[in-house]
C-alpha positions in Angstrom: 0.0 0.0 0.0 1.0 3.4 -0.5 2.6 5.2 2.2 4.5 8.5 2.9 7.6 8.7 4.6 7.1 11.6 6.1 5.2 14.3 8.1 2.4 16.5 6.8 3.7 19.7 7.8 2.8 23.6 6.5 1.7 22.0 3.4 4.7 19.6 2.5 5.8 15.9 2.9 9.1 16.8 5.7 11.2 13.8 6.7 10.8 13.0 10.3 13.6 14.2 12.8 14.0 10.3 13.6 14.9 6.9 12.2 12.1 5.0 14.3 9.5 3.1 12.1 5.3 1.9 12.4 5.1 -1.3 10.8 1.3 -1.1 9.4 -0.2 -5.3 9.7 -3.4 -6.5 7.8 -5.3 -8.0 10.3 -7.0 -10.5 7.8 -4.0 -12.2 7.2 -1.0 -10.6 9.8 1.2 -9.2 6.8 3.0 -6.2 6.5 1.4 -3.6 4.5 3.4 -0.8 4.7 5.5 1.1 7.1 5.3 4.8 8.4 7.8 7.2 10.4 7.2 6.9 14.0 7.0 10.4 15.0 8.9 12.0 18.3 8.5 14.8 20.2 10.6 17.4 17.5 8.5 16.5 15.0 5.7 17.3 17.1 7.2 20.5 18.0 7.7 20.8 14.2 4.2 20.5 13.7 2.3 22.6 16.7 4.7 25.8 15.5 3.8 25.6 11.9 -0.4 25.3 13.3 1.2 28.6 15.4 2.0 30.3 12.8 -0.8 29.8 10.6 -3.1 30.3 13.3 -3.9 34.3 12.9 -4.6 34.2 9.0 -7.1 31.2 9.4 -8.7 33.0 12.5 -9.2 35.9 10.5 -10.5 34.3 7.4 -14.2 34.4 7.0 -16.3 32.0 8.5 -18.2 31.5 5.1 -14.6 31.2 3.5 -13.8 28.5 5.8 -17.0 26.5 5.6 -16.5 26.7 1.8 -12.7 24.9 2.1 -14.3 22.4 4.3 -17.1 21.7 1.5 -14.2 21.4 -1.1 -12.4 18.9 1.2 -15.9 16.7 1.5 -16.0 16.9 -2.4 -12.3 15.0 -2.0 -13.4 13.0 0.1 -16.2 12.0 -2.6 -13.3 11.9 -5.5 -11.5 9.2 -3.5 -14.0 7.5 -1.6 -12.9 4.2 -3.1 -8.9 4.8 -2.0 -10.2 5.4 1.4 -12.4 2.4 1.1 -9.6 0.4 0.0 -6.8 1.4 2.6 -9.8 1.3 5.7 -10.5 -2.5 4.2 -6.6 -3.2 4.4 -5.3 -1.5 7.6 -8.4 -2.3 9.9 -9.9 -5.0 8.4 -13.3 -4.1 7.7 -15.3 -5.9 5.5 -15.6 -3.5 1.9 -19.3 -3.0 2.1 -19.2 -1.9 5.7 -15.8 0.5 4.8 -17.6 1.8 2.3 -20.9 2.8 3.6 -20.1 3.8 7.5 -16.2 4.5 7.9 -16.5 6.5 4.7 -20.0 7.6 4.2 -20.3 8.9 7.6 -17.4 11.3 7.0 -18.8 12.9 4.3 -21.8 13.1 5.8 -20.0 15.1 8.2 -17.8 17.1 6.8 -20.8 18.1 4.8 -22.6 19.2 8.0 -19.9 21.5 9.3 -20.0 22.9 5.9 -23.1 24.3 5.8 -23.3 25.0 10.0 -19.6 26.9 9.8 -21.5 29.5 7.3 -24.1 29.9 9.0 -23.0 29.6 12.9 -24.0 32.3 15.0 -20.3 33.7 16.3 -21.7 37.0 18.2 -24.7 37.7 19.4 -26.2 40.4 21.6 -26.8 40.5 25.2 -28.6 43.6 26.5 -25.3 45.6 26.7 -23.1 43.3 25.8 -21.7 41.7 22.4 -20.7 38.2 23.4 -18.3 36.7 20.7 -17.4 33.4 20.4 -13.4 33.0 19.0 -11.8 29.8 18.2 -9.7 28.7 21.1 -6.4 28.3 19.0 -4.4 25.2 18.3 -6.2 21.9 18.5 -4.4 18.8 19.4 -6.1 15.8 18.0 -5.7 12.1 19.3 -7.7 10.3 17.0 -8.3 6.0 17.5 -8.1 3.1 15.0 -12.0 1.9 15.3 -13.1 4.9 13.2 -10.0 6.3 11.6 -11.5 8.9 9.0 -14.5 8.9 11.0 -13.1 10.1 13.9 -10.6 12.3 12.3 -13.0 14.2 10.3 -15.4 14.5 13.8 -12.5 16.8 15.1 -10.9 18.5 12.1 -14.2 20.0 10.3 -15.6 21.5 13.7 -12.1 22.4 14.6 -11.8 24.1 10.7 -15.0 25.5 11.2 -14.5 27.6 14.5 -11.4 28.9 13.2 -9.0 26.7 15.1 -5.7 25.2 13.3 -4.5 21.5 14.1 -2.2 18.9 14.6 -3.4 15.6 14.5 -1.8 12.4 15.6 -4.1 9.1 14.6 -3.5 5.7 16.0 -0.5 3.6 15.0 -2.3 0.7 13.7 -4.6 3.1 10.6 -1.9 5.5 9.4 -2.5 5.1 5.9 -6.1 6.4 6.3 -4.4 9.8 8.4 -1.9 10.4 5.2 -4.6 9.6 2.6 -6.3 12.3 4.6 -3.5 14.6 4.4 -3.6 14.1 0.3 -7.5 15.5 1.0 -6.4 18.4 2.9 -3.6 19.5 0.3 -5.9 18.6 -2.4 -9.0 20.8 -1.0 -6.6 23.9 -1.0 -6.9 24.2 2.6 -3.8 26.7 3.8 -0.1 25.7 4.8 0.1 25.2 8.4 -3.6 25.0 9.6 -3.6 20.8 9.1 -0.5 19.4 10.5 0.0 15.3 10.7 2.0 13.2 12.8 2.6 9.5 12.8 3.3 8.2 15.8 3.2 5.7 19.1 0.6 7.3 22.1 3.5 7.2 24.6 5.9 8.9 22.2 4.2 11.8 19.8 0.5 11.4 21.8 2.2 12.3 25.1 4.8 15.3 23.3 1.5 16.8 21.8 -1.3 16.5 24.8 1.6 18.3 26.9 3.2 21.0 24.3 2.5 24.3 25.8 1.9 25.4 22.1 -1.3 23.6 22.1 -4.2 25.2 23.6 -7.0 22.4 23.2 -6.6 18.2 23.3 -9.5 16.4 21.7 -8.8 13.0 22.2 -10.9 9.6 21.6 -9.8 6.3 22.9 -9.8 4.5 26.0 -11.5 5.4 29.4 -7.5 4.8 31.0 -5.7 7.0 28.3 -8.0 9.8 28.7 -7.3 10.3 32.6 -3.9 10.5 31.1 -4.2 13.2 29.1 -6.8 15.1 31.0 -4.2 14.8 34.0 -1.8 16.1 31.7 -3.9 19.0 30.2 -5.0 19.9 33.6 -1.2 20.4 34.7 -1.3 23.4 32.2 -4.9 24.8 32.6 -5.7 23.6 29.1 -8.6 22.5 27.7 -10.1 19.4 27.1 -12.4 17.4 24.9 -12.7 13.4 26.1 -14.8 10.4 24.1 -14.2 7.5 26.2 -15.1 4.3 26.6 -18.7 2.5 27.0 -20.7 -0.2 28.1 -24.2 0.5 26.4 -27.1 -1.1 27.7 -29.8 -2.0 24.6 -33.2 -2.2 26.7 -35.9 -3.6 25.2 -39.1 -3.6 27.2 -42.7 -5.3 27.0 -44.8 -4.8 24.4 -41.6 -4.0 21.8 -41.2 -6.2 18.5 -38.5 -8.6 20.5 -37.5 -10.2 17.0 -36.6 -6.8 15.3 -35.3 -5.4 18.6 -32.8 -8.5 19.4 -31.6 -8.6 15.3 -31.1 -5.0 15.8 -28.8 -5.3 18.8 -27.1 -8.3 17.6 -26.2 -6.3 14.4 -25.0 -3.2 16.4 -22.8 -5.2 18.4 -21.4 -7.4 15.2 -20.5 -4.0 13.1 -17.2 -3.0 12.8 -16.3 -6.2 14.8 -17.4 -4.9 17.6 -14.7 -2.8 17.8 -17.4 0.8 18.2 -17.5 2.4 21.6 -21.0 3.3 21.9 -21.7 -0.4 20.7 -24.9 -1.8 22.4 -22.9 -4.9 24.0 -25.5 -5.8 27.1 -28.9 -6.8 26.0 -31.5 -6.6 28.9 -34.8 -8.3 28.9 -37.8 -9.1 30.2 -37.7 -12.5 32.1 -40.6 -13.7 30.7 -39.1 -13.1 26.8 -36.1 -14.7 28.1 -35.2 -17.3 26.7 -36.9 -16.4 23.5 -34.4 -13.4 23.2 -31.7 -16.0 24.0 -32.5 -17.9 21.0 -33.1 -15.2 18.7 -30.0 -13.5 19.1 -28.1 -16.9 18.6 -30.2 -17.2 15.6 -29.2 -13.9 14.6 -25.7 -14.0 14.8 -25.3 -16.9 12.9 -25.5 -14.8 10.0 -22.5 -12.5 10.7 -19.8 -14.8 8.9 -16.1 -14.0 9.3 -14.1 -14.0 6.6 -11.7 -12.1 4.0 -13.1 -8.6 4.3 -12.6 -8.5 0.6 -15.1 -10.3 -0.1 -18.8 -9.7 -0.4 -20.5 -11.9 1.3 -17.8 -11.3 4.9 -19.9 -9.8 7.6 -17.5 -9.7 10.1 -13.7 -8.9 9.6 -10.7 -9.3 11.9 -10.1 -7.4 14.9 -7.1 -4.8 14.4 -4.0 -6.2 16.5 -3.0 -9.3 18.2 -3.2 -7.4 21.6 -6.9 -7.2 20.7 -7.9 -10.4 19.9 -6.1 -12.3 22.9 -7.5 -9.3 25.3 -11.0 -10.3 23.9 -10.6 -14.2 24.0 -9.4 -13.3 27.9 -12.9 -11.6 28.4 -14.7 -14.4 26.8 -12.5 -16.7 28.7 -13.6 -14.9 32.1 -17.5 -15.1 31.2 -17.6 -18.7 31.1 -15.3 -18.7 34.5 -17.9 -16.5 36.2 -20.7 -18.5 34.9 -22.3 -17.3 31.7 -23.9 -19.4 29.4 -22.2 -19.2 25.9 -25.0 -19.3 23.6 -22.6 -19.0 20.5 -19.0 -18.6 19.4 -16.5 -18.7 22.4 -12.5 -18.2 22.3 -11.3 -20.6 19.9 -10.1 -19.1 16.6 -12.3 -19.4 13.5 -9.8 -19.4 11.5 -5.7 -20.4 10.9 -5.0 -16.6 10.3 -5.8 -13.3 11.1 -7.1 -11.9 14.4 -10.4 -13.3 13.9 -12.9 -13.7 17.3 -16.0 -16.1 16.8 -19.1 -13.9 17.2 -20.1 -14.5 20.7 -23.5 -14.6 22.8 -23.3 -15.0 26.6 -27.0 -15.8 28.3 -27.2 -15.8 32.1 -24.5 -12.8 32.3 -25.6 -10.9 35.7 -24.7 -7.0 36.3 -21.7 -7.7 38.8 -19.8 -9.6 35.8 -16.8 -8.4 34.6 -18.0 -9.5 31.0 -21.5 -6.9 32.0 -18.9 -4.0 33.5 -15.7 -3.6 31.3 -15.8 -2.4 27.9 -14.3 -5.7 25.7 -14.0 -3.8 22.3 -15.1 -7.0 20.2 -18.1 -9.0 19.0 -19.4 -10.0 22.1 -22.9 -10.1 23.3 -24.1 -10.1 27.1 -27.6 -11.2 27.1 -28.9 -9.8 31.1 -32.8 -10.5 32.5 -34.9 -8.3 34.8 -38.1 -7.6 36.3 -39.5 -4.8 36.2 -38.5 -1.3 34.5 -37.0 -0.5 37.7 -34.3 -2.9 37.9 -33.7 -2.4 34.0 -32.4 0.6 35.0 -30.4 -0.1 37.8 -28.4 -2.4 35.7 -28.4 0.2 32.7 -26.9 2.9 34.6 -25.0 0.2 37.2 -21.6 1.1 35.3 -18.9 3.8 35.3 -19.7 4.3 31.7 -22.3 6.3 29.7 -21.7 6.8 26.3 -24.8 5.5 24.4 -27.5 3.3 25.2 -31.5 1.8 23.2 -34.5 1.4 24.0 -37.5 -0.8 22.4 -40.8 -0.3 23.8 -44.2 -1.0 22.0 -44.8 3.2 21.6 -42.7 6.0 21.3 -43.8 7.6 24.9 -43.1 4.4 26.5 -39.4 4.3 25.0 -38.9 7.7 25.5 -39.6 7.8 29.4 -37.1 5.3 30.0 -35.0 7.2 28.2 -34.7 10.3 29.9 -34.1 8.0 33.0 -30.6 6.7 31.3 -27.5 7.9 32.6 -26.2 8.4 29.1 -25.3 10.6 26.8 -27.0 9.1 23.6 -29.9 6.9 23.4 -31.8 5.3 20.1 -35.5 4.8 20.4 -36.6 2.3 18.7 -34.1 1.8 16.5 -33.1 5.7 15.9 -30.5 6.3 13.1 -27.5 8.0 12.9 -28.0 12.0 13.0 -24.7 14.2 12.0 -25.7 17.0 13.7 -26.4 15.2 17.2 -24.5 15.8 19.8 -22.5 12.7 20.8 -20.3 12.1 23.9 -20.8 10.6 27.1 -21.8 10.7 30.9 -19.5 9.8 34.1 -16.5 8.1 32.6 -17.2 8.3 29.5 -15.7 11.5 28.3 -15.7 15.5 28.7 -17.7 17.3 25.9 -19.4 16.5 22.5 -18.9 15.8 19.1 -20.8 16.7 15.6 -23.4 19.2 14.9 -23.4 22.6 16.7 -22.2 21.5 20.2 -18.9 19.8 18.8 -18.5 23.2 16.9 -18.6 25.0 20.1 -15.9 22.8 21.6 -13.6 24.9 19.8 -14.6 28.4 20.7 -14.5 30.3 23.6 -16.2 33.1 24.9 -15.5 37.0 24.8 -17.8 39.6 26.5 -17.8 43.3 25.5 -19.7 46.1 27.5 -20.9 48.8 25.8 
């Protein structure tokens, strides 16, 4: 596969100021793909002085001038859909439909949003005596994961374009390739030297020299519950800002009354995309004791029909998981169920295939709240199925974790769903099988992150507020 080596800085390919290397692995079938600079702290440095510099010019340019350079980079991303399709299909290993239609789709989708909001955001308004203005808070240091790689890139860089901001962006070691081929976009779009920096890099190494550089004003980072203490600790040393999506452990209710058969194919399906590797993925199932067992069977029914496979070829519904650190972590989990007494229902630890880091798609039944397979986020296709009694007690075990990223509800009416809803400690919940909205906010409760993402509020993560008295 194609890869650059080098750094995306003020509008060039630069080598990197070291000699350390990323090795980039398909996860279908563990070869080497391609390999990528490992980035240290003076190419960081490199990069947050060149978003410095360019920071007053973009500032200054006109929020409908901005807005139209992020609509030129979604029309990129349109051009090359299929190279982004590609490389997301090879890096992550996920299957080509699914690359197509979500890790690339949803990005323009986005970047499309903050196209039209960034012309037509409100950034002063009026208040009695006072014009409040809202300025971009500077220079935005984004963490990005592998789960989602253009995805999640394009969630901070359009809002962050939008308000004004400039950036330096480190993604995750494993999905480089998707970061340069972004970079191309960028260059491509005729978006200014210096506002879009890129560095390749380890967490520990470039992550750590960029969440702490006193030239950065803002971190937006997404990834792990654990990492994000990290950086908000270090952030916090330096009185600078924040933006946190974290882990999650989403509880899919389904109450009386709901279609249980579209409700359970539903769940099973949210939890099998992306190989269960999504962090608002719906990955405890509660019921209604006396639909049970029926649930049970129907979602063992259903995920017979998420065959994994070559994610090149059509008929794969479930690819690899990313790494090897991954897939044993996951078969450790899966391990731990059946030690604390859940009933595997399908799948289990055992490879389903000689290559690749590949996890069966797995069903637990009998899983009870205090289990660690119920309370830590596994990142894979794993399914807890949990009963209750009464709405009640499905919400004690919805909202019995340290998480709260995104949640469902199934009820047989709208006003039923949407009750037990507002009673979620969450920061997104489907109703009835809700789709995706760009412009909703997303981001979580308790330990799930700090701030939101898409539509108006992630734009206003990267402002802040002036007050002038007249």
């Amino acid at each position: 596969m194609k890869a650059h080596d080098g750094m995306y800085i003020d509008g060039a390919w630069r080598p990197a100021a070291g000699r350390e290397r990323i090795e980039v692995v398909n996860p279908a079938d563990e070869q080497v793909i391609a390999g990528v600079p490992a980035g240290n702290a003076d190419d960081v440095d490199a990069a947050v002085r060149a978003a410095r510099a360019a920071f007053p010019g973009w500032a200054a340019t006109a929020p409908a001038g901005r807005a139209a350079l992020i609509g030129a980079l979604r029309d990129v991303l349109v051009a090359r859909k299929d190279e982004f399709a590609e490389i997301i299909t090879a890096e992550l290993g996920s299957p080509r439909g699914f690359s197509e239609m979500v890790h690339v789709g949803a990005p323009i989708a986005v970047s499309s949003s903050f196209a039209e909001l960034g012309a037509s955001y409100a950034f002063e308004e009026r208040i009695g005596n006072s014009t409040v203005l809202l300025e971009p808070v500077g220079v935005v240091g984004a963490i990005t994961p592998w789960n989602y790689p253009l995805h999640q890139i394009v969630a901070k860089v359009a809002p962050a374009l939008a308000a004004g901001c400039t950036l330096v962006l480190k993604p995750a070691e494993d999905t480089p390739l998707t970061a340069q081929l972004f970079a191309e976009a960028v260059h491509e779009a005729g978006i200014p030297a210096g506002v879009f920096n890129l560095v390749t890099g380890t967490g520990p190494v470039a992550g750590q020299a960029l969440a702490a550089h006193e030239g950065v004003d803002l971190v937006s980072f997404t990834g792990s519950t654990a990492v994000g203490k990290q950086i908000g600790a270090t952030a916090g040393a330096a009185v600078k800002r924040v933006a946190l999506e974290l882990g999650g452990k989403s509880a899919n209710v389904i109450l009386p009354g709901a279609d249980l058969a579209k409700a359970v194919a539903a769940g099973v399906g949210h939890v099998m995309n992306n190989s269960g590797q999504s962090c608002n993925a719906l990955t405890r199932m509660l019921v209604h004791r006396e639909q049970y067992e029926e649930a049970v069977s129907l979602a063992a029914a259903a995920v017979a029909k998420y065959p994994s496979g070559d994610p090149r070829d059509p008929g794969t519904r479930l690819g690899p998981v990313v790494n090897a650190k991954q897939r044993d972590r996951i078969r450790g989990y899966i391990a731990k169920g059946v030690e604390e007494g859940a009933r595997l229902v399908a799948g289990g630890p055992e490879a389903p295939h000689g290559h690749g880091y590949f996890i069966a798609p797995t069903v637990f039944a009998d899983v009870t709240p205090e289990m660690t397979i119920a309370q830590e986020e596994i990142f894979g296709p794993v399914l807890s199925i949990l009963p209750y009694e009464d709405q009640d007690e499905a919400l004690r075990i919805a909202n019995g974790t340290v998480y709260g990223l995104g949640g469902a509800v199934w009820a047989a009416d709208e006003e039923t769903a949407v009750a037990f809803a507002r009673r979620m400690d969450t920061g997104q919940v489907d109703i009835n099988g809700g789709r995706f909205n760009p412009l909703a906010p997303f981001g979580g409760y308790k330990q799930s992150g700090v701030g939101r993402e898409l539509g108006p509020h992630g734009l206003a993560e990267y402002l802040q507020t002036k007050s002038l008295q007249f």
